[in-house]
MDTraj code that builds the backbone (N, CA, C; nanometers):
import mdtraj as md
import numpy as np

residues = "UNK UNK UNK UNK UNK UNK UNK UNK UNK UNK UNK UNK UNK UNK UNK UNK UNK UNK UNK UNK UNK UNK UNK UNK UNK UNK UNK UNK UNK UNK UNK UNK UNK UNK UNK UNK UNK UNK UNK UNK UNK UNK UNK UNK UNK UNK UNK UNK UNK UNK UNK UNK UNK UNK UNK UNK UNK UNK UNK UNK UNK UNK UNK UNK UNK UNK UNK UNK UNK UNK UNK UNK UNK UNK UNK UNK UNK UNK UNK UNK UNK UNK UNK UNK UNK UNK UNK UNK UNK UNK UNK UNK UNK UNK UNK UNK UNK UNK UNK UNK UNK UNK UNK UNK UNK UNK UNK UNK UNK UNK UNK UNK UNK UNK UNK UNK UNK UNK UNK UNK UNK UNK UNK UNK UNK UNK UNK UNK UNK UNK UNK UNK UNK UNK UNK UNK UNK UNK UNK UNK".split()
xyz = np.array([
    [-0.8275, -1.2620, -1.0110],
    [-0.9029, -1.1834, -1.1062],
    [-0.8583, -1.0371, -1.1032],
    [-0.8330, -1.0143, -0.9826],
    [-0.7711, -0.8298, -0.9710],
    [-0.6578, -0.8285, -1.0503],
    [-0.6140, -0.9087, -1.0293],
    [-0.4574, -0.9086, -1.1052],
    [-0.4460, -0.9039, -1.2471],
    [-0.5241, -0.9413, -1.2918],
    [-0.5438, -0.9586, -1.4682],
    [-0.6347, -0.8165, -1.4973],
    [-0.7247, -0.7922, -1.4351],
    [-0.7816, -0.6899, -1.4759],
    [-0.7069, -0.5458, -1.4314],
    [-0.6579, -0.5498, -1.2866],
    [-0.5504, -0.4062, -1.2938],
    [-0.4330, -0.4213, -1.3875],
    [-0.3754, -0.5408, -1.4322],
    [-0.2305, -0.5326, -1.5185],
    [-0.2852, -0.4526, -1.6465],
    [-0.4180, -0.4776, -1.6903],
    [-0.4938, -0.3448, -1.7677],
    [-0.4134, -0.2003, -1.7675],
    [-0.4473, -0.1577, -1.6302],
    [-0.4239, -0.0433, -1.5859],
    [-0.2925, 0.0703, -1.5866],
    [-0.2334, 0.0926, -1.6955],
    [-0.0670, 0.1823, -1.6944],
    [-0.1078, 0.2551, -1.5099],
    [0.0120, 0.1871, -1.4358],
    [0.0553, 0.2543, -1.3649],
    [0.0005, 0.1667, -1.2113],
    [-0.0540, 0.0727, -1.2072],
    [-0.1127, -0.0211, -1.1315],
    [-0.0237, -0.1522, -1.1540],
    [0.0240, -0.1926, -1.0690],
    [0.1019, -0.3160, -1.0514],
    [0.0847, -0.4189, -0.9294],
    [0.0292, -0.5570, -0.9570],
    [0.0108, -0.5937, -0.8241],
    [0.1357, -0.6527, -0.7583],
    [0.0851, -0.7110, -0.6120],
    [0.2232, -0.7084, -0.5443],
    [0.2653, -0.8066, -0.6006],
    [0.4114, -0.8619, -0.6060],
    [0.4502, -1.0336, -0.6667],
    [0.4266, -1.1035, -0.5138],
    [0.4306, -1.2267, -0.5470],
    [0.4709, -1.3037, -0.4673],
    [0.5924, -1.3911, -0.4432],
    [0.6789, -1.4509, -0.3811],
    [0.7967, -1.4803, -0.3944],
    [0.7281, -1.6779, -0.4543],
    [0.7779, -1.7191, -0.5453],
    [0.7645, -1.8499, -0.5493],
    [0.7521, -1.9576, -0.5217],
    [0.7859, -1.9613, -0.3332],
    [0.7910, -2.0277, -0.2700],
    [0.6744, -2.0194, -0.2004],
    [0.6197, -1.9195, -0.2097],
    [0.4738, -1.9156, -0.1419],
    [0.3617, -1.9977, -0.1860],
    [0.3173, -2.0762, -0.1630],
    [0.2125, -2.1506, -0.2110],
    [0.0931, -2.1556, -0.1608],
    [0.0544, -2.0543, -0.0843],
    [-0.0588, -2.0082, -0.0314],
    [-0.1073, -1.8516, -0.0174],
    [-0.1911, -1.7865, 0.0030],
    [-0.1743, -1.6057, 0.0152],
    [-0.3429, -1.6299, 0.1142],
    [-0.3137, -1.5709, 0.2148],
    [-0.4249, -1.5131, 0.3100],
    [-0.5056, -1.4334, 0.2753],
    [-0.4557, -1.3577, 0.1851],
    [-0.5843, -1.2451, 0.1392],
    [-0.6335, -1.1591, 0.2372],
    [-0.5854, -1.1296, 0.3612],
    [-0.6445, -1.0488, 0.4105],
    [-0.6904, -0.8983, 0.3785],
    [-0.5584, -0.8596, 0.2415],
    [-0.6047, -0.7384, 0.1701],
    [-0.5546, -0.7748, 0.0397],
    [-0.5666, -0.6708, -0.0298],
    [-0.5245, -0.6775, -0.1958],
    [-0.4386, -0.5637, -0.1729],
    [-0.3470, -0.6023, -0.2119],
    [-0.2026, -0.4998, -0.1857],
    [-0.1762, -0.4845, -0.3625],
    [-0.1784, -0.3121, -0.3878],
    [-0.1298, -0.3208, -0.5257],
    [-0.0082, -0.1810, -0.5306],
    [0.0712, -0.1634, -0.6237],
    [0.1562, -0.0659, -0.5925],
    [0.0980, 0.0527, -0.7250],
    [0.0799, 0.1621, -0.6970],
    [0.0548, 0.2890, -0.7473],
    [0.1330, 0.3643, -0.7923],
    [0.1564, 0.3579, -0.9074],
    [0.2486, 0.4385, -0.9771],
    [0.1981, 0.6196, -1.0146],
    [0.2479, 0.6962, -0.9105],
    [0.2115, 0.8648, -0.9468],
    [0.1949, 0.8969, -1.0598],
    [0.3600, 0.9058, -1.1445],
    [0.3365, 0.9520, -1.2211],
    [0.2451, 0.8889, -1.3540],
    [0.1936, 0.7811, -1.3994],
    [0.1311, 0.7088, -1.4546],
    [-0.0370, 0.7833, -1.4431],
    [-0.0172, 0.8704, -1.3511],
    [-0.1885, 0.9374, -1.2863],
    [-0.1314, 1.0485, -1.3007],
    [-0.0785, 1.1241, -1.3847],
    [-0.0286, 1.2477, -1.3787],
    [0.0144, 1.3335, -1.2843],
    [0.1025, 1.2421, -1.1674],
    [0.1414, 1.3409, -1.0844],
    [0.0502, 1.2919, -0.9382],
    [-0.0697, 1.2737, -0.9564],
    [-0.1425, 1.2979, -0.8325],
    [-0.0519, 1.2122, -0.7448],
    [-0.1263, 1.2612, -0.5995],
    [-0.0408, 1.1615, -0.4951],
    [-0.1172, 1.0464, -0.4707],
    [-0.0863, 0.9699, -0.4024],
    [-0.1038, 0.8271, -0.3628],
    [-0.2330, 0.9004, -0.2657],
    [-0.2304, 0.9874, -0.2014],
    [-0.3189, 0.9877, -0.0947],
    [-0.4862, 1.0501, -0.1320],
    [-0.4341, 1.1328, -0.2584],
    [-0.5608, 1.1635, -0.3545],
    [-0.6258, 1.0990, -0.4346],
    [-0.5232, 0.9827, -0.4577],
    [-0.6112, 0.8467, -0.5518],
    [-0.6509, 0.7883, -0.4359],
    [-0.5935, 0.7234, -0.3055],
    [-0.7145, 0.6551, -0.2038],
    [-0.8328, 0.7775, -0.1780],
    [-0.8406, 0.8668, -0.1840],
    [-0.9601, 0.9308, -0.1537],
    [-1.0210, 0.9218, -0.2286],
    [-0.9899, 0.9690, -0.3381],
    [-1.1089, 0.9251, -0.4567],
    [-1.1520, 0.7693, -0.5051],
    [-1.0450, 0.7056, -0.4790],
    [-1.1142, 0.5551, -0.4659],
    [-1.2036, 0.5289, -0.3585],
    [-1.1694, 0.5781, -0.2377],
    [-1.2795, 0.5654, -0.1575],
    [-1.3835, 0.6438, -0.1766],
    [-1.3982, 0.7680, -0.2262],
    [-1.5155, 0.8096, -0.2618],
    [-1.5758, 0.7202, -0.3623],
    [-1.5103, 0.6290, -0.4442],
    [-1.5772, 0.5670, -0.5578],
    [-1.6835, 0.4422, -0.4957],
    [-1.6215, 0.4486, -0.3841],
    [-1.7052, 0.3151, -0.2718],
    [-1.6056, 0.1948, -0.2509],
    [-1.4341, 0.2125, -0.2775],
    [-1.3788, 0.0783, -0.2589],
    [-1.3208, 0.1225, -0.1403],
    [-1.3438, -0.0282, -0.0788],
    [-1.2828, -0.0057, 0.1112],
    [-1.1628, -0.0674, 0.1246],
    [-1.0508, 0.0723, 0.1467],
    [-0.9083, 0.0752, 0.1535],
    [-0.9079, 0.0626, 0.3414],
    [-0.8042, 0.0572, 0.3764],
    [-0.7059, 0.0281, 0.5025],
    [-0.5738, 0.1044, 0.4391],
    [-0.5257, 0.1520, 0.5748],
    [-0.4032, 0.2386, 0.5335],
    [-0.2617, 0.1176, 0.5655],
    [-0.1816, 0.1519, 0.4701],
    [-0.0981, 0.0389, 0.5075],
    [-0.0106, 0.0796, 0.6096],
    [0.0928, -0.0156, 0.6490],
    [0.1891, -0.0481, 0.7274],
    [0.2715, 0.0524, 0.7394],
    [0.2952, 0.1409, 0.8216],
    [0.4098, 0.2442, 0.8042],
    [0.5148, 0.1263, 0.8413],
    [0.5969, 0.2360, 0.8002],
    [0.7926, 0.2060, 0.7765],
    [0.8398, 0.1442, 0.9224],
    [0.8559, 0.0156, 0.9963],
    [0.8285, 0.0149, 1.1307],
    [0.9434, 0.1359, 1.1786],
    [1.0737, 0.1062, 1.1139],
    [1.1658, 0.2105, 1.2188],
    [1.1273, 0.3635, 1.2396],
    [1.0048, 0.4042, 1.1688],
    [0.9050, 0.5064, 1.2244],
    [0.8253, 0.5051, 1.2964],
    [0.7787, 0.4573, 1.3777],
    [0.6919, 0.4096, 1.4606],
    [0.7717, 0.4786, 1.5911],
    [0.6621, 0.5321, 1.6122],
    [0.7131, 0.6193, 1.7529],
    [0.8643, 0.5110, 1.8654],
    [0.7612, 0.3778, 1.8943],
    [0.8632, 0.3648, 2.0072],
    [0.9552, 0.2749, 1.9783],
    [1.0252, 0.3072, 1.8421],
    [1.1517, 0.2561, 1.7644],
    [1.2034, 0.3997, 1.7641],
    [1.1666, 0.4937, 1.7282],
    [1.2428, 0.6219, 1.7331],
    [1.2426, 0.7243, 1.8436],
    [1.1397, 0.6756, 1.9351],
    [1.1989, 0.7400, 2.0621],
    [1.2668, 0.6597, 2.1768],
    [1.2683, 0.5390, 2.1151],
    [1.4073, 0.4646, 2.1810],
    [1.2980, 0.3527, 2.3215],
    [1.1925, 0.3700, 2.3092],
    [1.1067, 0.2920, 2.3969],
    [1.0676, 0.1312, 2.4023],
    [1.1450, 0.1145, 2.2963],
    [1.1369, -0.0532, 2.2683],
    [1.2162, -0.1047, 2.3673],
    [1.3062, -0.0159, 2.4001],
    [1.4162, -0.0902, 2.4223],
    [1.4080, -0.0931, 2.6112],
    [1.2821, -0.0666, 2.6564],
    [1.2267, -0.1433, 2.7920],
    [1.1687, -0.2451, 2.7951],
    [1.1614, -0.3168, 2.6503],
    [1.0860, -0.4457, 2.6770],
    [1.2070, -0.5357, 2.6101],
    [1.3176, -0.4993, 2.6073],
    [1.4329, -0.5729, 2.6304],
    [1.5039, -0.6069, 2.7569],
    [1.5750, -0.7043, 2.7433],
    [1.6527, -0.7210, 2.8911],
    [1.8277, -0.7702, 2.8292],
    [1.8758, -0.7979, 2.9664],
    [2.0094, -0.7744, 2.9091],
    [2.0896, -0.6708, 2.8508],
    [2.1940, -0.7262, 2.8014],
    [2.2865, -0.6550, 2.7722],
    [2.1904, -0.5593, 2.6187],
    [2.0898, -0.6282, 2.5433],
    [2.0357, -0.5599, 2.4335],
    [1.9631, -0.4635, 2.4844],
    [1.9278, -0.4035, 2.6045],
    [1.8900, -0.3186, 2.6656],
    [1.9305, -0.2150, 2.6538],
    [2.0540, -0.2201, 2.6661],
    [2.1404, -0.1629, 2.6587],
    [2.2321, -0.0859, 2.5174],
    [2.2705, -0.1594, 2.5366],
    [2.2978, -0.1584, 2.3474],
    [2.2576, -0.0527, 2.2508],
    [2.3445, 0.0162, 2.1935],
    [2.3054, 0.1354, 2.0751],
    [2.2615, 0.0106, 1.9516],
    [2.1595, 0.0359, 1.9389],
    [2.0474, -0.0344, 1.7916],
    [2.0778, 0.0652, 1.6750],
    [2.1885, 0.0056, 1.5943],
    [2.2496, 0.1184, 1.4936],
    [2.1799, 0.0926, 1.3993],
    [2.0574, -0.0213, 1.3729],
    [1.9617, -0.0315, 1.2547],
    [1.8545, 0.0791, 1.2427],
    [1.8028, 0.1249, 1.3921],
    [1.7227, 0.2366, 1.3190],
    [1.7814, 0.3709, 1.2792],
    [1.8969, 0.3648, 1.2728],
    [1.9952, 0.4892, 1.1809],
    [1.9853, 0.4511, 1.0648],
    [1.9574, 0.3735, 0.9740],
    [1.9633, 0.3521, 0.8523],
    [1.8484, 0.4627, 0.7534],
    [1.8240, 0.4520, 0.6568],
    [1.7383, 0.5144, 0.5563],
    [1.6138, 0.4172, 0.5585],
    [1.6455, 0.2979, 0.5036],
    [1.5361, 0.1964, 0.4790],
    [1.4343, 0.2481, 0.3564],
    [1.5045, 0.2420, 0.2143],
    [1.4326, 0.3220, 0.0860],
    [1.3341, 0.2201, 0.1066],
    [1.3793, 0.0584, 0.0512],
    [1.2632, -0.0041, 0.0201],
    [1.1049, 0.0258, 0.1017],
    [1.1523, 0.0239, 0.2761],
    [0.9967, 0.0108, 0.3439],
    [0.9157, 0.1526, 0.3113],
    [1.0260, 0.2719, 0.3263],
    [0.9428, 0.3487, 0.2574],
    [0.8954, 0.4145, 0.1343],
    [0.9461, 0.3717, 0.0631],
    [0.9118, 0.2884, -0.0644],
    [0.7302, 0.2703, -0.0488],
    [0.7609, 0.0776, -0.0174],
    [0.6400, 0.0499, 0.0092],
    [0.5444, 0.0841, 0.0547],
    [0.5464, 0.1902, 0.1845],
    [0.4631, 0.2799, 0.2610],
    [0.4109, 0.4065, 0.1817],
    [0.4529, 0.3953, 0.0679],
    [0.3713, 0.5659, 0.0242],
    [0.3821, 0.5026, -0.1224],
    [0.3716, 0.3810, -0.1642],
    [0.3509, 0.3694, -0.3223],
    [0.2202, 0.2635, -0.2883],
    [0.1956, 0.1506, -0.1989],
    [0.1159, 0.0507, -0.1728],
    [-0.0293, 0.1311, -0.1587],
    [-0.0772, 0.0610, -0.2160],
    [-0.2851, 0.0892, -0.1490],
    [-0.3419, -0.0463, -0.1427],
    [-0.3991, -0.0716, 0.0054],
    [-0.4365, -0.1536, 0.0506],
    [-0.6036, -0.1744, 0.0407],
    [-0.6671, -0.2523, -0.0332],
    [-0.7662, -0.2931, -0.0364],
    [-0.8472, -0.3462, 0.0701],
    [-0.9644, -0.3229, 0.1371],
    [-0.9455, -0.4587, 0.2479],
    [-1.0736, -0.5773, 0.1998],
    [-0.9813, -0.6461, 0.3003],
    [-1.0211, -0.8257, 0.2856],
    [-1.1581, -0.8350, 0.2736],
    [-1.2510, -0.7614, 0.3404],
    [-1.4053, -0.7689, 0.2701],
    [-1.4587, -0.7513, 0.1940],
    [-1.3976, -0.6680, 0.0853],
    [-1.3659, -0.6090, -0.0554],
    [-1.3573, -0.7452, -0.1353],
    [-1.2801, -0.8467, -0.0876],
    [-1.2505, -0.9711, -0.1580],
    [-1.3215, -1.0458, -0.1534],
    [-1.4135, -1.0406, -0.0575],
    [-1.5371, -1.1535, -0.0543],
    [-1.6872, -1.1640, -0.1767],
    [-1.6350, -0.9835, -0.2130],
    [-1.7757, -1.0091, -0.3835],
    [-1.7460, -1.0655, -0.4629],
    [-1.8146, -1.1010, -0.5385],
    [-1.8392, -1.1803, -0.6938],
    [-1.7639, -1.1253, -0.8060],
    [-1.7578, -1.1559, -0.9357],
    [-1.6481, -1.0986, -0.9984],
    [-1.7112, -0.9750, -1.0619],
    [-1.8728, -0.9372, -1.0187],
    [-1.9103, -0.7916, -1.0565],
    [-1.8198, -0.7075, -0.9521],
    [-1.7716, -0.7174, -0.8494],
    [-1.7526, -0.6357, -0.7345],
    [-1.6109, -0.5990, -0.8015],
    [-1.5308, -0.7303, -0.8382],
    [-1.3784, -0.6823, -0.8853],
    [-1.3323, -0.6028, -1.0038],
    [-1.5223, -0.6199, -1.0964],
    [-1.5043, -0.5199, -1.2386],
    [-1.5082, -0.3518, -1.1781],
    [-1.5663, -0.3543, -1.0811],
    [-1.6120, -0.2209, -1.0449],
    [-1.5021, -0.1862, -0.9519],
    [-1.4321, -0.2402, -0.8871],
    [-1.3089, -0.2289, -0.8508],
    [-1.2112, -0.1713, -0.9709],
    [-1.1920, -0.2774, -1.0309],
    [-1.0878, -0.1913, -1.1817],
    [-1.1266, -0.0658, -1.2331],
    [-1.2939, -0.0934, -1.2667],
    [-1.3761, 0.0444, -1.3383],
    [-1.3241, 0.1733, -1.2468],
    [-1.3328, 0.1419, -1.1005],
    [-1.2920, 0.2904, -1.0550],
    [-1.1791, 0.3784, -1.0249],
    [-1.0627, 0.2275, -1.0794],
    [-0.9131, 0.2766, -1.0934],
    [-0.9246, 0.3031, -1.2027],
    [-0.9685, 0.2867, -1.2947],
    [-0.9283, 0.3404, -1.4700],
    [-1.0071, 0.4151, -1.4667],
    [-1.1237, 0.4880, -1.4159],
    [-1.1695, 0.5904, -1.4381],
    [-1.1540, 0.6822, -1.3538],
    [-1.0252, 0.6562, -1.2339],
    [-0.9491, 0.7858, -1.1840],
    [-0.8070, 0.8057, -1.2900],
    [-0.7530, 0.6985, -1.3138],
    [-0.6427, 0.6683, -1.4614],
    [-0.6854, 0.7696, -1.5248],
    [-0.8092, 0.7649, -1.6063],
    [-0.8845, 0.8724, -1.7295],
    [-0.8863, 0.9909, -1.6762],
    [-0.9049, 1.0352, -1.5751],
    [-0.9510, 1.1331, -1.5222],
    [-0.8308, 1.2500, -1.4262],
    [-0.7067, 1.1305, -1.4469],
    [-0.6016, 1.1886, -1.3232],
    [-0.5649, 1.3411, -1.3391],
    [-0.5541, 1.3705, -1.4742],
    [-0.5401, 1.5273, -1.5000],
    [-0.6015, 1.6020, -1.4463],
    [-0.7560, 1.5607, -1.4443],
    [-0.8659, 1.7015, -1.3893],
    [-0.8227, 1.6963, -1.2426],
    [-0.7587, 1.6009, -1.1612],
    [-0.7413, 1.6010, -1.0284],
    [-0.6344, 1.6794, -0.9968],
    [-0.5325, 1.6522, -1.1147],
    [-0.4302, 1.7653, -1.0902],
    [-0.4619, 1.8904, -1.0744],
    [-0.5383, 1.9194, -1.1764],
    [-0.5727, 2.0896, -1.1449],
    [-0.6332, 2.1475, -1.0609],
    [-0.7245, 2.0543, -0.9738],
    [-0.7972, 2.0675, -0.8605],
    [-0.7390, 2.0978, -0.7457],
])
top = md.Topology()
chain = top.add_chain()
for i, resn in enumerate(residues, 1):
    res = top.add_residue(resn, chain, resSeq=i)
    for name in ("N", "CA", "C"):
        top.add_atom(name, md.element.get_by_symbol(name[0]), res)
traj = md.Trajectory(xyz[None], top)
């Protein structure tokens, strides 16, 4: 039902799923946030004001090769062997997509999913009426 009612929404896209999936856990509602579609605002001013609207977000997944003990090299005591050892030339990379995903995604959470389909109108209602409204936030 989220899905039909945010595809409503210019600038709200939910996540796909790959085809082969034939099941989804739901533990959150993962949708991707398009800035400029909200005039600019950031991703972190639309979860606030969605959460001020009363919908209960979770912050998503940072980028793992950011994660402290991938970049201060601390993983690599709960290795053994020769990978112990070893220069790990993957966390030199960029990695657009994860962070990408890490600063465009807003995570819904899974208790959010358990209301009735009034809960998911008022869910949409308070993304399209930060949508309507994204300008006055800019100037703020």
């Amino acid at each position: 039902m989220l899905d039909s009612l945010l595809a409503e929404i210019p600038g709200i896209t939910a996540q796909t799923h790959d085809a082969r999936v034939t099941r989804n856990g739901h533990y959150a509602y993962i949708f991707h946030f398009d800035s400029a579609a909200f005039s600019g605002i950031t991703r972190d001013t639309f979860v606030s004001v969605l959460e001020a609207e009363g919908i209960p977000l979770q912050a998503p997944y940072p980028p793992l090769h950011k994660l402290d003990v991938f970049s201060s090299g601390a993983y690599k005591e709960r290795l053994s062997g020769e990978q112990a050892n070893e220069s790990h030339y993957f966390l030199n990379h960029a990695f657009p997509n994860s962070i990408r995903e890490s600063e465009e995604t807003v995570w819904i959470k899974q208790n959010a999913l358990l209301g009735d389909e009034a809960d998911m109108h008022e869910t949409a209602t308070a993304i399209q009426k930060i949508y309507e409204n994204a300008l006055d936030l800019v100037k703020n």
